[in-house]
C-alpha positions as CSV (number, residue, x, y, z in Angstrom):
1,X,0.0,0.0,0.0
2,X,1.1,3.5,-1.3
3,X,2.5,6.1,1.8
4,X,0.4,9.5,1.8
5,X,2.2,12.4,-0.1
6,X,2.3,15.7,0.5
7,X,0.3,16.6,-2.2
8,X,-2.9,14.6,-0.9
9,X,-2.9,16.6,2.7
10,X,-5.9,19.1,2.0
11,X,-5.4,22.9,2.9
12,X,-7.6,24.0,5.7
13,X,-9.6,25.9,3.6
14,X,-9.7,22.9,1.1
15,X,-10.2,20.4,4.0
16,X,-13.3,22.2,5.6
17,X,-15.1,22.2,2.5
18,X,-14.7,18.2,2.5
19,X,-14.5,17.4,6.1
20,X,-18.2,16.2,6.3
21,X,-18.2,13.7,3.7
22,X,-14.9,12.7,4.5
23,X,-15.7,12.0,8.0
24,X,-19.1,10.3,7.5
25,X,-16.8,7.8,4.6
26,X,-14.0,7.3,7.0
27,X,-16.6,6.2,10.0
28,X,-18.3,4.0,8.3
29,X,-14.8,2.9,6.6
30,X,-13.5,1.7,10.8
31,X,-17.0,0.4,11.6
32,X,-16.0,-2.7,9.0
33,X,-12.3,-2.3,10.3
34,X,-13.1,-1.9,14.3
35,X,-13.1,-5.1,16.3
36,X,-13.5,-5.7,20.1
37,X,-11.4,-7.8,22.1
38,X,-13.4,-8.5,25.5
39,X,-14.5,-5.4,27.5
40,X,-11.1,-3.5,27.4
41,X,-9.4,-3.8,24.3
42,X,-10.4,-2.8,20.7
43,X,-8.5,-3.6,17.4
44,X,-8.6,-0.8,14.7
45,X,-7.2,-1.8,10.9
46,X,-5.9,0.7,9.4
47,X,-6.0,2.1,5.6
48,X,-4.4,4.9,3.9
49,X,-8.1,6.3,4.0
50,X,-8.2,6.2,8.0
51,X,-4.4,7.5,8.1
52,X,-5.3,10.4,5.6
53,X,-8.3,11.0,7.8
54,X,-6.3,11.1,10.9
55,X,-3.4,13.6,9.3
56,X,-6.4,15.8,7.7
57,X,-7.4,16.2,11.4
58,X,-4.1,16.9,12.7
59,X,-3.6,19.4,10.2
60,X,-7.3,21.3,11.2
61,X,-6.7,20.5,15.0
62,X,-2.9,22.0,14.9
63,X,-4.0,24.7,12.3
64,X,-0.9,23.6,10.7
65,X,0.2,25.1,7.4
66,X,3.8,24.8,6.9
67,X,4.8,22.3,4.5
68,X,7.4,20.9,7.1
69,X,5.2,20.8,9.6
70,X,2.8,19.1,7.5
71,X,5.3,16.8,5.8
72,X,6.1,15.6,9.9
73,X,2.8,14.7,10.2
74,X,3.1,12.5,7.2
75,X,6.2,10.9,8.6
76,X,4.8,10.3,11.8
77,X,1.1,8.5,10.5
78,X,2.6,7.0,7.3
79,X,4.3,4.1,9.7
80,X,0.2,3.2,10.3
81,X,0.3,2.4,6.7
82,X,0.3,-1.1,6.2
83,X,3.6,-2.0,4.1
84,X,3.3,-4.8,1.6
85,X,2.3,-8.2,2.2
86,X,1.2,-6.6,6.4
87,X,-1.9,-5.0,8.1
88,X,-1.5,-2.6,10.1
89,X,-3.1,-1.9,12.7
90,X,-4.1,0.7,16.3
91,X,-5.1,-1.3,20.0
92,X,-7.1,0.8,22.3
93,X,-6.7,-0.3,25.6
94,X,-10.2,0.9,27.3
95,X,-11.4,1.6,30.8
96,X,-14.7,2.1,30.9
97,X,-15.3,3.9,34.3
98,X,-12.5,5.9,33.5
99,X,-14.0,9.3,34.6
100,X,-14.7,7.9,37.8
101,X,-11.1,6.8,38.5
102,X,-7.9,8.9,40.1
103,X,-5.0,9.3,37.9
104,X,-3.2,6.1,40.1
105,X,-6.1,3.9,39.3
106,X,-6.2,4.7,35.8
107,X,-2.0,4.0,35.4
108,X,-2.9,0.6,37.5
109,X,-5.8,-0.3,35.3
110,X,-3.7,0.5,31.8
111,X,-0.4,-1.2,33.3
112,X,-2.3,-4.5,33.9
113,X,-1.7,-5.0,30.2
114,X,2.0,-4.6,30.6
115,X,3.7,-7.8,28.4
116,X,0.7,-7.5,26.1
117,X,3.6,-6.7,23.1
118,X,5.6,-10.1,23.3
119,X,3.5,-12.4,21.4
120,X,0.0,-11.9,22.9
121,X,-2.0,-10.7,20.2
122,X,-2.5,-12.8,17.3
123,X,-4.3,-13.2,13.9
124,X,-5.2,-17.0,13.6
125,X,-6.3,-18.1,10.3
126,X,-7.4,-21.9,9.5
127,X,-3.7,-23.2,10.1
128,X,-1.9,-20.3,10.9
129,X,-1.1,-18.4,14.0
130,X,0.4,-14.8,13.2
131,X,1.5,-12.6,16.2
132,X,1.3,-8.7,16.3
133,X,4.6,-7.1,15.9
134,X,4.3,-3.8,18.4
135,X,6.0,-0.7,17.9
136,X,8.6,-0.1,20.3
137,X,8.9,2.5,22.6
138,X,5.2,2.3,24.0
139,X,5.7,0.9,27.1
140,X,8.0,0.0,29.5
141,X,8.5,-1.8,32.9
142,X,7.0,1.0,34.8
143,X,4.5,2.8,32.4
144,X,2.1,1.4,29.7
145,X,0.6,3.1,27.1
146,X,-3.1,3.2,25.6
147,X,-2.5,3.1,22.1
148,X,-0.1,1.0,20.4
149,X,0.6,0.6,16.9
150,X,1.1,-3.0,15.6
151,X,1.5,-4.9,12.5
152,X,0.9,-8.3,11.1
153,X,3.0,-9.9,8.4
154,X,1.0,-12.1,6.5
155,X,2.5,-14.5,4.3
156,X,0.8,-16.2,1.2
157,X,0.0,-18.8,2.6
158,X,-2.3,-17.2,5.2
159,X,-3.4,-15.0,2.9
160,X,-5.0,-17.4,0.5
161,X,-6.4,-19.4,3.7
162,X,-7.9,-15.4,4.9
163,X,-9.2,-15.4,0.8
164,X,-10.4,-18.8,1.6
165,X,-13.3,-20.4,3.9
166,X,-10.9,-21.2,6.8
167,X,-11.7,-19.3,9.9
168,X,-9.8,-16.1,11.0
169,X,-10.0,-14.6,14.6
170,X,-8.3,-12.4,16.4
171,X,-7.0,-13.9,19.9
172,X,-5.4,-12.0,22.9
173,X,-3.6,-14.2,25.4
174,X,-2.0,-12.5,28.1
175,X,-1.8,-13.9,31.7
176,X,-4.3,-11.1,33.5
177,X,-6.5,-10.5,30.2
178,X,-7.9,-13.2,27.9
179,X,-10.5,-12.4,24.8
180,X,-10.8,-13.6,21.2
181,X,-13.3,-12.8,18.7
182,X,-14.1,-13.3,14.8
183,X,-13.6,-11.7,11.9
184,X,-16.6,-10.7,10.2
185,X,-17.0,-11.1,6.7
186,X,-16.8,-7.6,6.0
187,X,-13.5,-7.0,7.6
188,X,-12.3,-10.2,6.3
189,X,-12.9,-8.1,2.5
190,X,-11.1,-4.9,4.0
191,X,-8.1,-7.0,4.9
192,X,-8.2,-8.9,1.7
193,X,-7.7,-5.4,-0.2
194,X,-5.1,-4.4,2.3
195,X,-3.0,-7.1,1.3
196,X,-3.8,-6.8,-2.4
């Protein structure tokens, strides 16, 4: 899959006049791409139409207008882009009485999940068993992060059994959190053209 240029980030002005239909496309873009994992975690494929979407906002947010502040931007959410023969994809790790917590429960709550990056979060389909390579830097033995960005390399063989009729879930094994769910048809197609 192609990385975003430059020339594809929308000027505000530009963007605004778009933003609507853009946002109403992207949304219903992650509801085929969203899956939960249990109460707590939620798996997000991503596209180069969710990345764009995300930069686009960025850009409006930030009011940023400077080509090399856009262009860092770009070099920050083009690693969400899926590279060839991967899918790419964001884990939300979610509290749900999170308002209702202190800042120490919160930290406790999100650093249960500590270890959740080595080898706990897989793609299984028929035969095959493919675990989420993490990016590093997201957590550590003290703090854990949110959000982390992960990828999945998926080699032809799995991809043909993901084309296929063999089933394809999503499994999360770690030693304080367990979930696994399938992978809807729908999704199934977004990943197929992902890996196209």
């Amino acid at each position: 899959m192609e990385k975003i240029r430059i020339a594809e980030v929308l000027d505000l002005v530009e963007y605004e006049k778009v933003r609507d239909a853009m946002r109403d496309r992207v949304i219903e873009t992650k509801t085929r791409r969203r899956l939960s994992l249990g109460d707590n975690l939620t798996l997000l494929f991503e596209n180069r139409e969710t990345v764009l979407f995300q930069i686009q906002e960025m850009v409006r947010t930030e009011r940023i207008v400077k080509p090399e502040a856009i262009q860092a931007e770009l070099d920050t959410y083009n690693d969400l882009v899926p590279d060839p023969g991967e899918l790419s994809a964001t884990l939300f790790i979610e509290i749900p009485d999170i308002f209702r917590m202190t800042n120490d429960e919160v930290r406790e709550a999100v650093n249960r999940f500590q270890g959740l990056e080595h080898g706990c979060v897989r793609l299984s389909v028929g035969s095959h068993e493919i675990a989420a390579r993490f990016e590093e830097g997201r957590s550590n033995e003290e703090k854990m992060s949110a959000v982390h960005f992960l990828r999945f390399p998926v080699q032809a063989p799995a991809r043909e059994a993901l084309a296929g009729d063999s089933p394809a879930r999503i499994v999360v094994s770690h030693p304080r959190y367990a979930a696994e769910a399938g992978v809807p048809p729908a999704m199934r197609q977004e990943l197929l053209q992902d890996l196209a």
